[in-house]
N, C-alpha and C positions, 0 to 999 in steps of 0.2 A: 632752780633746783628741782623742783617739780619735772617739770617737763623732761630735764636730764636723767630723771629716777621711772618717770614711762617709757620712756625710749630705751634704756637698759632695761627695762625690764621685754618690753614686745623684741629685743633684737636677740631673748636670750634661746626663742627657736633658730636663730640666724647664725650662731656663733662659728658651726661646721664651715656655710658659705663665708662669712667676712675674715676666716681666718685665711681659706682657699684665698681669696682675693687679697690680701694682704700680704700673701706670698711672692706674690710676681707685681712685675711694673713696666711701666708701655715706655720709660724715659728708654733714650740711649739710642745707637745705630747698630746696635745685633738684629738683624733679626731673627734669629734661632729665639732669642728671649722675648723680640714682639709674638712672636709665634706663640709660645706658651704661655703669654699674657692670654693673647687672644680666645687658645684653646680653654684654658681656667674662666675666664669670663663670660662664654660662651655655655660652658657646662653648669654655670651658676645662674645665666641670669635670669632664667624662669623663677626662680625663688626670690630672688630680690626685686624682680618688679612685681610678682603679686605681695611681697609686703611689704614695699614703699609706695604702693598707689591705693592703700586702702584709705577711704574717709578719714580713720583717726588720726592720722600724721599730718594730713593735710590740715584738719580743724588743729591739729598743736600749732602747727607751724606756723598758721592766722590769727591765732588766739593774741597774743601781745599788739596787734592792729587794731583789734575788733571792740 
């Protein structure tokens, strides 16, 4: 419950990006809609990899091993 109550909290600079990205979906044989999958995750993903590759999510994520 912890962990689930950090992670809502650090995702809630994120909320603009995950909501963009929850909009579209790469399933299916259109590709007009792999397209604008692509272009949406493309416009996003600088922000989601500098705030899924910082230390703190890694050490949450190893914490229940360690």
């Amino acid at each position: 419950m912890n962990a689930r109550k950090k992670i809502e909290n650090w995702n809630s600079g994120m909320k603009d990006h995950l909501a963009a990205l929850s909009e579209v979906t790469s399933r299916g044989a259109d590709f007009e809609a792999f397209r604008k999958f692509m272009d949406v995750r493309v416009a996003h993903w600088d922000a989601a990899w500098e705030e899924y590759t910082k230390p703190r999510l890694a050490r949450l994520r190893m914490n229940p091993y360690g």
